[in-house]
Backbone atoms as SQL, in Angstrom:
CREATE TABLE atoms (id INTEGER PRIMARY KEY, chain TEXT, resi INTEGER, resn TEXT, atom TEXT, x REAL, y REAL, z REAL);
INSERT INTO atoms VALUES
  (1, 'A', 1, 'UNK', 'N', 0.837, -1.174, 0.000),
  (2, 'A', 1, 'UNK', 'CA', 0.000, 0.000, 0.000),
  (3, 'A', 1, 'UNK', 'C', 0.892, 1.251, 0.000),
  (4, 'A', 2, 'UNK', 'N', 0.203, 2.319, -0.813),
  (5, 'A', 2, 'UNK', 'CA', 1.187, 3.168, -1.037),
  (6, 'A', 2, 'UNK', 'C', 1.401, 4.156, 0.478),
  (7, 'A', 3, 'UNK', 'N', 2.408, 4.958, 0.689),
  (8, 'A', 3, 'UNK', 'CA', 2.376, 5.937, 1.634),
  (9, 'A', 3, 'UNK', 'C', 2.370, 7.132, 1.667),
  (10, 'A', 4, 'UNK', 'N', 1.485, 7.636, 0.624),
  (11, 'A', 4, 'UNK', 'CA', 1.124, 9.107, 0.385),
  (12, 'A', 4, 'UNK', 'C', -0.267, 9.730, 1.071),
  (13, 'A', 5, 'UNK', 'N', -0.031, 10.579, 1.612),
  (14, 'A', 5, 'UNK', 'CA', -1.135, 11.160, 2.055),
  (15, 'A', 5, 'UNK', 'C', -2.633, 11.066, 1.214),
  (16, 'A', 6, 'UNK', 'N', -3.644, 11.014, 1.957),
  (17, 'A', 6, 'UNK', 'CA', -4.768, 10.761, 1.474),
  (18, 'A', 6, 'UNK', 'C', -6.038, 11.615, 1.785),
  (19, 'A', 7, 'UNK', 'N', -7.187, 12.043, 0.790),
  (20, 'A', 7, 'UNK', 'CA', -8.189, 12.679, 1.489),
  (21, 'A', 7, 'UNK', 'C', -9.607, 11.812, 1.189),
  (22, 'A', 8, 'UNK', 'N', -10.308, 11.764, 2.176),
  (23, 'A', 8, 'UNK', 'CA', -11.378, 10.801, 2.059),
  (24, 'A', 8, 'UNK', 'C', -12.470, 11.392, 1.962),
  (25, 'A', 9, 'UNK', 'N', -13.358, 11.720, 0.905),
  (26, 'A', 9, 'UNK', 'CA', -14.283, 13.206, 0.588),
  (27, 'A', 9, 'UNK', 'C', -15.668, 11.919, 0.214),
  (28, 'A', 10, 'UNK', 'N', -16.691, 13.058, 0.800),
  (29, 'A', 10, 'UNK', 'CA', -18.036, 12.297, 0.794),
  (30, 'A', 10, 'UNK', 'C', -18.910, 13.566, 0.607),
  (31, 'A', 11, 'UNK', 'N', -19.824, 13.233, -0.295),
  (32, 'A', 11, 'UNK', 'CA', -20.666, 14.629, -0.940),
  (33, 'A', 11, 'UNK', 'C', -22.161, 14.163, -0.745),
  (34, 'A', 12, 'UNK', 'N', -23.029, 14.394, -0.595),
  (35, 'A', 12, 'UNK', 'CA', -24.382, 14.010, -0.492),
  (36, 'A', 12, 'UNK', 'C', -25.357, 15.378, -0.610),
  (37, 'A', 13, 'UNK', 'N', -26.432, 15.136, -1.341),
  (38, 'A', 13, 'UNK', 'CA', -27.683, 16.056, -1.559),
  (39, 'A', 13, 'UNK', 'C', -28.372, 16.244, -0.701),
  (40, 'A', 14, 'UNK', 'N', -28.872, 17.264, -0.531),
  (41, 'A', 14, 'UNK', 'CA', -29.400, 18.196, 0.569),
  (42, 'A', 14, 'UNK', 'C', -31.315, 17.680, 0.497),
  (43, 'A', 15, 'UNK', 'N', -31.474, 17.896, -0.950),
  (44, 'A', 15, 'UNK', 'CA', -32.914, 17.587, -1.566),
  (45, 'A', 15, 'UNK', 'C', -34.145, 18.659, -0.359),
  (46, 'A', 16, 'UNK', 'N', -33.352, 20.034, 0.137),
  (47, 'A', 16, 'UNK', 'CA', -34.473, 20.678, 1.173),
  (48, 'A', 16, 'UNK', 'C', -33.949, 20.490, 2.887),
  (49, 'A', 17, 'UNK', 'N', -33.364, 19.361, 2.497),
  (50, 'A', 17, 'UNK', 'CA', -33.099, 18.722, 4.168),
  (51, 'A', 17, 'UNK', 'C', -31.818, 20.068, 4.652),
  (52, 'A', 18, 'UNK', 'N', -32.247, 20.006, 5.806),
  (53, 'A', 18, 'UNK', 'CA', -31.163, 21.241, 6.749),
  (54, 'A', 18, 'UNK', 'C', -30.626, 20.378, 7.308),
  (55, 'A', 19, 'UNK', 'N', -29.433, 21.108, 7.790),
  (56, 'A', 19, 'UNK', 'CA', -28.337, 20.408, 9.077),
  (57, 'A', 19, 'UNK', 'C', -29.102, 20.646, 9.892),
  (58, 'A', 20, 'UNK', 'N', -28.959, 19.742, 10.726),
  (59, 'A', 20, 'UNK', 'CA', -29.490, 19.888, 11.927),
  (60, 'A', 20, 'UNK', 'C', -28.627, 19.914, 13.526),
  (61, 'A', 21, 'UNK', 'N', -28.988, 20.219, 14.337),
  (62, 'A', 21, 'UNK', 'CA', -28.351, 20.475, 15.338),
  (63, 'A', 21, 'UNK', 'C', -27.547, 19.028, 16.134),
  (64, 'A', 22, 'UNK', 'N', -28.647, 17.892, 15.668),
  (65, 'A', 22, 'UNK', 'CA', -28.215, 16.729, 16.003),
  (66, 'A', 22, 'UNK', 'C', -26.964, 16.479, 15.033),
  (67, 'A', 23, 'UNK', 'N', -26.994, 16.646, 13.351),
  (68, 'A', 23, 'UNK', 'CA', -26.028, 16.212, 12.302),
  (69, 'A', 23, 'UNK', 'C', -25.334, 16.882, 12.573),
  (70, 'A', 24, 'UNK', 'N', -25.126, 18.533, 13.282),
  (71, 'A', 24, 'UNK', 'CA', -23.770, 18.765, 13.462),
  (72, 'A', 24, 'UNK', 'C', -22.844, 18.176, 14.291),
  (73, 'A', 25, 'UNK', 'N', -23.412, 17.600, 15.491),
  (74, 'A', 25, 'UNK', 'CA', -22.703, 17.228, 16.925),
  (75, 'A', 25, 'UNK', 'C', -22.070, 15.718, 16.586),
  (76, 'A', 26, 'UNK', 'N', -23.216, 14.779, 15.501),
  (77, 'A', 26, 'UNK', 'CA', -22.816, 13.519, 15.355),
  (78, 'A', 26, 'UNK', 'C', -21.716, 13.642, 14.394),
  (79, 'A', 27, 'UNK', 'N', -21.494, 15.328, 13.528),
  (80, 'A', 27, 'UNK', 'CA', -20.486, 14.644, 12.251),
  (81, 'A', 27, 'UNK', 'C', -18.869, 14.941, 12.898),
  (82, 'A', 28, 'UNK', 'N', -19.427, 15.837, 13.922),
  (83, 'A', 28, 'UNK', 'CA', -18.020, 17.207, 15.059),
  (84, 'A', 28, 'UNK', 'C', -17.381, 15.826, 15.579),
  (85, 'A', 29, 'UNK', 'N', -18.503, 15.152, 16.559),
  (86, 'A', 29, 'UNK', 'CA', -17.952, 13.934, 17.243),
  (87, 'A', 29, 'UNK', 'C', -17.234, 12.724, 15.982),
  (88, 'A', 30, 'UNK', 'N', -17.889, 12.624, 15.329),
  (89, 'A', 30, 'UNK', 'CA', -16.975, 11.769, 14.675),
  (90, 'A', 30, 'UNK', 'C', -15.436, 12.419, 13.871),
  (91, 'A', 31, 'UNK', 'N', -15.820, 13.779, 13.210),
  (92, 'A', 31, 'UNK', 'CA', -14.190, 14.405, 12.999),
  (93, 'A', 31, 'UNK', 'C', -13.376, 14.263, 13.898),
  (94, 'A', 32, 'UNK', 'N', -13.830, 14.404, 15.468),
  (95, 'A', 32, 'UNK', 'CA', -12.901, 15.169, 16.659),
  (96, 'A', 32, 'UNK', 'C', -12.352, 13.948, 16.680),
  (97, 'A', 33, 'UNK', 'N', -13.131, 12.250, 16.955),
  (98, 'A', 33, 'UNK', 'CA', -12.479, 10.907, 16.414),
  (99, 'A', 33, 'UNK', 'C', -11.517, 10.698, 15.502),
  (100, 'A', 34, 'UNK', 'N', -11.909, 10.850, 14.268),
  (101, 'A', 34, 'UNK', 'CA', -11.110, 11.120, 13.265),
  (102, 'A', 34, 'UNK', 'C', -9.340, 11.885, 14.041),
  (103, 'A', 35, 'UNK', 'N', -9.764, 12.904, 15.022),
  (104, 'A', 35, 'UNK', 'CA', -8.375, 13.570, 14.810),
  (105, 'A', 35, 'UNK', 'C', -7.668, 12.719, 15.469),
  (106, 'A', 36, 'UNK', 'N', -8.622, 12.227, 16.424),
  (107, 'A', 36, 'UNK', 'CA', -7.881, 11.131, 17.762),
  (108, 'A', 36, 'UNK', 'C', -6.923, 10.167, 17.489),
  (109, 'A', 37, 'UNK', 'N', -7.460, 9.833, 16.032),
  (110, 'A', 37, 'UNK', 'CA', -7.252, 8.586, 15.433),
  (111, 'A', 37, 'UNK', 'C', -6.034, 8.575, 14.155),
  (112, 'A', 38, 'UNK', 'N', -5.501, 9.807, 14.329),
  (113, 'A', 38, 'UNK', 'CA', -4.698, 9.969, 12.993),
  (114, 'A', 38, 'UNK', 'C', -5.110, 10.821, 11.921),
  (115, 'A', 39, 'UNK', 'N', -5.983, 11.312, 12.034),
  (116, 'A', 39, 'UNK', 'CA', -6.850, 12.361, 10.549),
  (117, 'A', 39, 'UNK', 'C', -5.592, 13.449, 10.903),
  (118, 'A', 40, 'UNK', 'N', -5.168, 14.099, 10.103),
  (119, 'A', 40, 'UNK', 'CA', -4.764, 15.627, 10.067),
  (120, 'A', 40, 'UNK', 'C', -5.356, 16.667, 10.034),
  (121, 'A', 41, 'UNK', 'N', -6.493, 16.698, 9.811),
  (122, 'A', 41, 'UNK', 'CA', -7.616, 17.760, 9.210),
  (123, 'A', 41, 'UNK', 'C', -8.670, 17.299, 8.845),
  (124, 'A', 42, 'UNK', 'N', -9.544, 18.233, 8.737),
  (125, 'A', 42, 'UNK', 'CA', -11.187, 18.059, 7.889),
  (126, 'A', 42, 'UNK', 'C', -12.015, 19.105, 7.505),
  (127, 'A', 43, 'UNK', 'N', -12.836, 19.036, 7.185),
  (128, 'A', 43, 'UNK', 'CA', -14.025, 20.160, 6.478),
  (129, 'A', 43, 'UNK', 'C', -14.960, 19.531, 6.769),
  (130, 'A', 44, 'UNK', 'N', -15.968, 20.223, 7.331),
  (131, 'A', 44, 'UNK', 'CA', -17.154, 19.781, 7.231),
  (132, 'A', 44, 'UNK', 'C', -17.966, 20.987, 6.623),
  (133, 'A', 45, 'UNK', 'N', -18.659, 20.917, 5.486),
  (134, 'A', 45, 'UNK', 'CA', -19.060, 22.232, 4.797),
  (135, 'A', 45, 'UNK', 'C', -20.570, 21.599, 4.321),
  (136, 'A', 46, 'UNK', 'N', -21.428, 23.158, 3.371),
  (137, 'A', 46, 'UNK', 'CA', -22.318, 22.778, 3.180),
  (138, 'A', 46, 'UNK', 'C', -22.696, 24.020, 2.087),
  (139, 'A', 47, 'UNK', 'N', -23.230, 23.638, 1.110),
  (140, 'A', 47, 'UNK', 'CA', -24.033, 25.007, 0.356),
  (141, 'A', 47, 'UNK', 'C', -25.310, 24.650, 0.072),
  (142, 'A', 48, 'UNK', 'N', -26.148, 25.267, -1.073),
  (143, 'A', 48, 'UNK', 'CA', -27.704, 25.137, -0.453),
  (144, 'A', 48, 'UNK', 'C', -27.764, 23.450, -1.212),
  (145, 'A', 49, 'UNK', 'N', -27.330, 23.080, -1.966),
  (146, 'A', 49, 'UNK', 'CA', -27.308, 21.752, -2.114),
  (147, 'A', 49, 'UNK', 'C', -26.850, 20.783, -2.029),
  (148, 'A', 50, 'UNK', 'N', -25.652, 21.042, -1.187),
  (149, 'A', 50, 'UNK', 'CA', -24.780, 19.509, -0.912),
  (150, 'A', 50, 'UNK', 'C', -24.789, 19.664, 0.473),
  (151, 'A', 51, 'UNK', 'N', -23.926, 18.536, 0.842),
  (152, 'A', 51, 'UNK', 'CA', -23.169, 17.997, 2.279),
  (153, 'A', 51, 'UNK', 'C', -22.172, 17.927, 1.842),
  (154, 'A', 52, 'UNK', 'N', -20.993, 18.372, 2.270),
  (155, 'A', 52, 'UNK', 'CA', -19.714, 17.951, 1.560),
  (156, 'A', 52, 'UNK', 'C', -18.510, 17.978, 2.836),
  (157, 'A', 53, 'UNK', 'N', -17.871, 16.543, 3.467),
  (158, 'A', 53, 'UNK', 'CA', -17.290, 16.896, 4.161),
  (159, 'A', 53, 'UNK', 'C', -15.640, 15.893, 3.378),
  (160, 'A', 54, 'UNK', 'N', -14.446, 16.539, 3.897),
  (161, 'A', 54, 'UNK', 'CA', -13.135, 15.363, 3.524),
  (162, 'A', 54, 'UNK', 'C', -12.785, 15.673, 4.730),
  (163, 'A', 55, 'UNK', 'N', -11.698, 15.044, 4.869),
  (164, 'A', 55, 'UNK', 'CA', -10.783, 14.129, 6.111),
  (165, 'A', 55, 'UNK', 'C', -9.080, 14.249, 5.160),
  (166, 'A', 56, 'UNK', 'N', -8.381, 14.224, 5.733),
  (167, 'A', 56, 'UNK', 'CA', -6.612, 14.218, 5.479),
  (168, 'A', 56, 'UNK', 'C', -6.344, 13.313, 6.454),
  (169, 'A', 57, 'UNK', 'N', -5.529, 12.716, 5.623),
  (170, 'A', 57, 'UNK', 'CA', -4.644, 11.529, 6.333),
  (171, 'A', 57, 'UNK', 'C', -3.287, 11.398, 5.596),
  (172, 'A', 58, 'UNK', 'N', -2.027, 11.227, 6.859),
  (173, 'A', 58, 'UNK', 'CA', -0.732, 10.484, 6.267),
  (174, 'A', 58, 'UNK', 'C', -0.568, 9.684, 5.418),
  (175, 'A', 59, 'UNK', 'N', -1.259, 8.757, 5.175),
  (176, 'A', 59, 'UNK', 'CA', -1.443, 7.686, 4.481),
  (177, 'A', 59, 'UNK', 'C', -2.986, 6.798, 4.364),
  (178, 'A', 60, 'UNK', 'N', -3.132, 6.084, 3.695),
  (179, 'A', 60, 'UNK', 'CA', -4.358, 5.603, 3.564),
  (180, 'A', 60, 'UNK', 'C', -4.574, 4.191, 4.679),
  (181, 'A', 61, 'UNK', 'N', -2.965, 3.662, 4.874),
  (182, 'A', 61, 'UNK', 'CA', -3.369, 2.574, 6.364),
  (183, 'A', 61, 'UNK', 'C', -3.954, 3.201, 7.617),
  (184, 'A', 62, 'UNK', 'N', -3.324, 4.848, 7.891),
  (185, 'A', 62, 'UNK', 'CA', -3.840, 5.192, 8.692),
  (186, 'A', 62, 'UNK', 'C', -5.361, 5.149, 8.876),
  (187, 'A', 63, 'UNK', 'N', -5.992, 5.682, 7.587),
  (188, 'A', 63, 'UNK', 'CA', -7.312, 5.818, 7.626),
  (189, 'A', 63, 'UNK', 'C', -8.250, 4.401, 7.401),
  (190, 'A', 64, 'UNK', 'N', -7.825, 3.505, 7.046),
  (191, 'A', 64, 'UNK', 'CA', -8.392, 2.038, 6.986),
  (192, 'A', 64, 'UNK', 'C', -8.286, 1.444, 8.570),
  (193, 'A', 65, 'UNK', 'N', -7.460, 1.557, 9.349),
  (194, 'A', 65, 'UNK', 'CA', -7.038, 1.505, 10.572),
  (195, 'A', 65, 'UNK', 'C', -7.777, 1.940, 11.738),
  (196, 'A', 66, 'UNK', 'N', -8.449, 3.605, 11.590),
  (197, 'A', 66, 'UNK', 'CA', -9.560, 4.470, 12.003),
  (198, 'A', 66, 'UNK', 'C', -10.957, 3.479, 11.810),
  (199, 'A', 67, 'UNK', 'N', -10.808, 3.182, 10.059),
  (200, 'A', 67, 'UNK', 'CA', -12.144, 2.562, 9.915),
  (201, 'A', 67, 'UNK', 'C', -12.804, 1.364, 10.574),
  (202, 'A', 68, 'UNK', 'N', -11.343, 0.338, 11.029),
  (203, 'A', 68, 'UNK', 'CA', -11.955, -0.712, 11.599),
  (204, 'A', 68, 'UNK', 'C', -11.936, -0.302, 13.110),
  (205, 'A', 69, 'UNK', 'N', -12.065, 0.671, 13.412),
  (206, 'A', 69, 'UNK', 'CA', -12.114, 0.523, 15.313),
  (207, 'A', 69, 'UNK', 'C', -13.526, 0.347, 15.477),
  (208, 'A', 70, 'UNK', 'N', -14.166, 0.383, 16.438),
  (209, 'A', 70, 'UNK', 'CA', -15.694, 0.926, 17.259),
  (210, 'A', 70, 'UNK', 'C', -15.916, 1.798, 17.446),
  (211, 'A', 71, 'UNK', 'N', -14.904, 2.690, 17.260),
  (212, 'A', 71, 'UNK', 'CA', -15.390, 3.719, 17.690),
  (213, 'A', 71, 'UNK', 'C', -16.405, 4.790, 16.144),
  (214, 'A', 72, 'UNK', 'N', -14.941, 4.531, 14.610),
  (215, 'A', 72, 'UNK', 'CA', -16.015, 5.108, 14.020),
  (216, 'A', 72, 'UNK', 'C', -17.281, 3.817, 13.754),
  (217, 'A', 73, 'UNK', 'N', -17.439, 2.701, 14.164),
  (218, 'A', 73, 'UNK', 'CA', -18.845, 2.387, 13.479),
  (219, 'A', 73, 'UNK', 'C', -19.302, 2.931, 14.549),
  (220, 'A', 74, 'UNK', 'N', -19.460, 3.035, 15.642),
  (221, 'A', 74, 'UNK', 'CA', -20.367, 3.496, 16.564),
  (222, 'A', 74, 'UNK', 'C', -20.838, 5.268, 15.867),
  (223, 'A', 75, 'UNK', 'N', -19.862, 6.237, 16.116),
  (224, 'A', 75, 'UNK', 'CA', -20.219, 7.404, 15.398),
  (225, 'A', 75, 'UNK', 'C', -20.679, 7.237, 14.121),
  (226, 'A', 76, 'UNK', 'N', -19.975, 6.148, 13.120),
  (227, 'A', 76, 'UNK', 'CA', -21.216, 6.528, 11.965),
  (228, 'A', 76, 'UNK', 'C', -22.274, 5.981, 12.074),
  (229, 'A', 77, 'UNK', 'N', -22.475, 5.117, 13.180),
  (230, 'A', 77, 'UNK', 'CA', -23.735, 4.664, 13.000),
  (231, 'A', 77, 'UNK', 'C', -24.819, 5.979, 13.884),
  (232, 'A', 78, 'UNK', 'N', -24.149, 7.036, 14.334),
  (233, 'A', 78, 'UNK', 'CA', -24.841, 8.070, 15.231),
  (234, 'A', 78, 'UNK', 'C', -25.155, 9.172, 13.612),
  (235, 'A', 79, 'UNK', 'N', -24.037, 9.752, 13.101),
  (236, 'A', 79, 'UNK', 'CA', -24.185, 10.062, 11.624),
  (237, 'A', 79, 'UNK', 'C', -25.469, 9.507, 10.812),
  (238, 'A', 80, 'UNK', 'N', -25.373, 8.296, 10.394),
  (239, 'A', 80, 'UNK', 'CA', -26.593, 8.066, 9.960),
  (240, 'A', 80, 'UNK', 'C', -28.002, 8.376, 10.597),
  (241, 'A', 81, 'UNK', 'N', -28.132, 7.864, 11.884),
  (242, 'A', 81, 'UNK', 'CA', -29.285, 7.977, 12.196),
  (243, 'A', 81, 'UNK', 'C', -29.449, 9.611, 12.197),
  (244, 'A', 82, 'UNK', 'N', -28.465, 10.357, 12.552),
  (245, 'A', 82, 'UNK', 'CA', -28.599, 11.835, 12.501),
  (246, 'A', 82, 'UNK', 'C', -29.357, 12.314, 11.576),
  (247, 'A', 83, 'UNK', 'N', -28.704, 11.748, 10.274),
  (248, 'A', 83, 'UNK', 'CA', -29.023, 12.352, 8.685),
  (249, 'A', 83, 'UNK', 'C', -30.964, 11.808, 8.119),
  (250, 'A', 84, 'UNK', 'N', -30.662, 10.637, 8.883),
  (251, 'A', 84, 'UNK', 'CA', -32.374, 9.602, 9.098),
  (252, 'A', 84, 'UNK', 'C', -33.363, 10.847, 9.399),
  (253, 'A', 85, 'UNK', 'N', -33.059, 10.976, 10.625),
  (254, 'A', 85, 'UNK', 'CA', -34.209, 11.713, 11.166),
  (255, 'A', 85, 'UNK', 'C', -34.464, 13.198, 10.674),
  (256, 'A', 86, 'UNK', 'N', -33.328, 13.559, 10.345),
  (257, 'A', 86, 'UNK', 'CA', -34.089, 14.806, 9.357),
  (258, 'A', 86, 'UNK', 'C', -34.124, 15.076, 7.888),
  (259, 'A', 87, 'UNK', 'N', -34.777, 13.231, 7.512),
  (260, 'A', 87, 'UNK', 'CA', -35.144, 12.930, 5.987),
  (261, 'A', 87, 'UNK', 'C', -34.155, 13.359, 4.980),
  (262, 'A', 88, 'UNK', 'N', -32.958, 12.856, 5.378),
  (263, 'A', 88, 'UNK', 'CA', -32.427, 13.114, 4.147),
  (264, 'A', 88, 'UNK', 'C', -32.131, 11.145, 3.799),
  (265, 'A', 89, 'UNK', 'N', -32.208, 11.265, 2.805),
  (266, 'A', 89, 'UNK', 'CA', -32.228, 9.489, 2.231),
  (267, 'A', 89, 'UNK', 'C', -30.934, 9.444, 1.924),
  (268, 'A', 90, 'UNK', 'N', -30.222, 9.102, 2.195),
  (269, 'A', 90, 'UNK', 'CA', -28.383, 8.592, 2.067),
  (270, 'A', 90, 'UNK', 'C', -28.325, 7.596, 1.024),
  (271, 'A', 91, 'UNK', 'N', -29.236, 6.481, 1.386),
  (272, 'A', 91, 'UNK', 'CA', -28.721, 5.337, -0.106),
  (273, 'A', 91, 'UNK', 'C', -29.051, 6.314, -1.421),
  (274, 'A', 92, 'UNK', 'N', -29.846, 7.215, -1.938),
  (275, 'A', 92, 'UNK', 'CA', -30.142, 7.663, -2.601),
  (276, 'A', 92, 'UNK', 'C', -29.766, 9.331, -3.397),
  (277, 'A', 93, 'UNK', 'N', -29.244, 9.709, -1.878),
  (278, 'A', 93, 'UNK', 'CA', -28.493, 11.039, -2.001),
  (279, 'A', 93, 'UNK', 'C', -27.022, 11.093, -2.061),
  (280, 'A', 94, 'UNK', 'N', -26.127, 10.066, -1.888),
  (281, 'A', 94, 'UNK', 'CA', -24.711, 10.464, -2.087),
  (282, 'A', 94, 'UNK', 'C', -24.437, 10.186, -3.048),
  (283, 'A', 95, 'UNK', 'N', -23.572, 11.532, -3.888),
  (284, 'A', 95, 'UNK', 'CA', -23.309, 11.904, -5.017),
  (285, 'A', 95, 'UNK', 'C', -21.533, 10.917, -4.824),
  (286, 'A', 96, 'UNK', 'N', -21.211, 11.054, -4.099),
  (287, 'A', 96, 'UNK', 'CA', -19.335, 11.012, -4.246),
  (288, 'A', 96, 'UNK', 'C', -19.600, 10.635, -2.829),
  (289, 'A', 97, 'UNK', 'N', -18.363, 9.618, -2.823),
  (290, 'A', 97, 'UNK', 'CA', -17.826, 8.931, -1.531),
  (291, 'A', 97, 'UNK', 'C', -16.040, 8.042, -2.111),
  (292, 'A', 98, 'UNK', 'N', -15.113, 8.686, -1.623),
  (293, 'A', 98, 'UNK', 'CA', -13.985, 8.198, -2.642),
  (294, 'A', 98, 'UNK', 'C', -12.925, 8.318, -1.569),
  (295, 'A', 99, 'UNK', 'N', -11.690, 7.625, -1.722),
  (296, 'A', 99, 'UNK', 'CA', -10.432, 7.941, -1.060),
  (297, 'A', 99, 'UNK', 'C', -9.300, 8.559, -2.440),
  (298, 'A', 100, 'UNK', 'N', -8.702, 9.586, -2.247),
  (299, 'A', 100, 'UNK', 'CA', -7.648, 10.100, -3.544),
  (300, 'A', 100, 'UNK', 'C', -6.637, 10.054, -2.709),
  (301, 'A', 101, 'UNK', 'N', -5.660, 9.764, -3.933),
  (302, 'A', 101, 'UNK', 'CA', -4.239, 10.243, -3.206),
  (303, 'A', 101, 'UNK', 'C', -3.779, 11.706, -3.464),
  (304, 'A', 102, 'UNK', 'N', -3.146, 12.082, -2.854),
  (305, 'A', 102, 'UNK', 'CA', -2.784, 13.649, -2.471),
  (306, 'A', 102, 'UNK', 'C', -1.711, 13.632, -3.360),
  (307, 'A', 103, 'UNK', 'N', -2.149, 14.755, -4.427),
  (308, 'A', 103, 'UNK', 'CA', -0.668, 14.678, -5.807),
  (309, 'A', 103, 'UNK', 'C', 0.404, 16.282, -5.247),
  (310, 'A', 104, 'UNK', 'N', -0.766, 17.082, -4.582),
  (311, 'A', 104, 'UNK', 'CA', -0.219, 18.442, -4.259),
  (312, 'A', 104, 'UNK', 'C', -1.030, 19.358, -3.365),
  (313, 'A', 105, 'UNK', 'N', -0.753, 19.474, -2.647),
  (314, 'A', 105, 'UNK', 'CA', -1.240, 20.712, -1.244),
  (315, 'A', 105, 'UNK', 'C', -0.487, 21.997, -1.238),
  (316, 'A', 106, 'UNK', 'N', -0.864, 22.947, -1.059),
  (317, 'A', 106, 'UNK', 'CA', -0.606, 24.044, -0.852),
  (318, 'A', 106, 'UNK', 'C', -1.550, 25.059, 0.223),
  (319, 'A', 107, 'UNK', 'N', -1.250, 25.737, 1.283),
  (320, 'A', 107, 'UNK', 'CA', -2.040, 25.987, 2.046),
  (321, 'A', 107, 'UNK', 'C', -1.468, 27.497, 2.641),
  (322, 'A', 108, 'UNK', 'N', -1.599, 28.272, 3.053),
  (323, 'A', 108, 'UNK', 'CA', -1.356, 30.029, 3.526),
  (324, 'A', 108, 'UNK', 'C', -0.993, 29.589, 4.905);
């Protein structure tokens, strides 16, 4: 497996649905995991029609590594139900869900 930094970006449709106060706390708690766990960074963003959050990682073992703990299935399984209850349909709304490798960063 290669050892280049990685960003793990997930986009999903809004279709009307708002963030909600619950989807912010379940997606915060799972980033703040994420950092616990090796992430370098994240975004969690939004415009009037997407969800769009990525994640940075050292490498992509790091982030496969994150994936198998309990801790994120437990938070994504809090994520989902988050996104559940204020009707947004996930099997049906995510546009992009991908891991890339990082060719070039530049940052201020």
């Amino acid at each position: 497996m290669d050892k280049s930094p990685v960003i793990r970006m997930w986009v999903t449709n809004k279709n009307n649905s708002e963030i909600t106060t619950e989807i912010n706390k379940a997606m915060v708690e799972f980033l703040s995991s994420a950092m616990e766990n090796g992430c370098n960074g994240f975004t969690f963003a939004e415009d009037a029609e997407r969800v769009i959050v990525f994640t940075v990682w050292s490498d992509e073992k790091v982030l496969e590594k994150f994936g198998s703990t309990d801790d994120y299935k437990n938070r994504e399984k809090e994520i989902i139900n988050s996104f559940s209850a204020a009707d947004f349909q996930l099997s049906d709304d995510i546009l992009f869900n991908s891991t890339a490798k990082i060719l070039h960063t530049y940052t201020k």
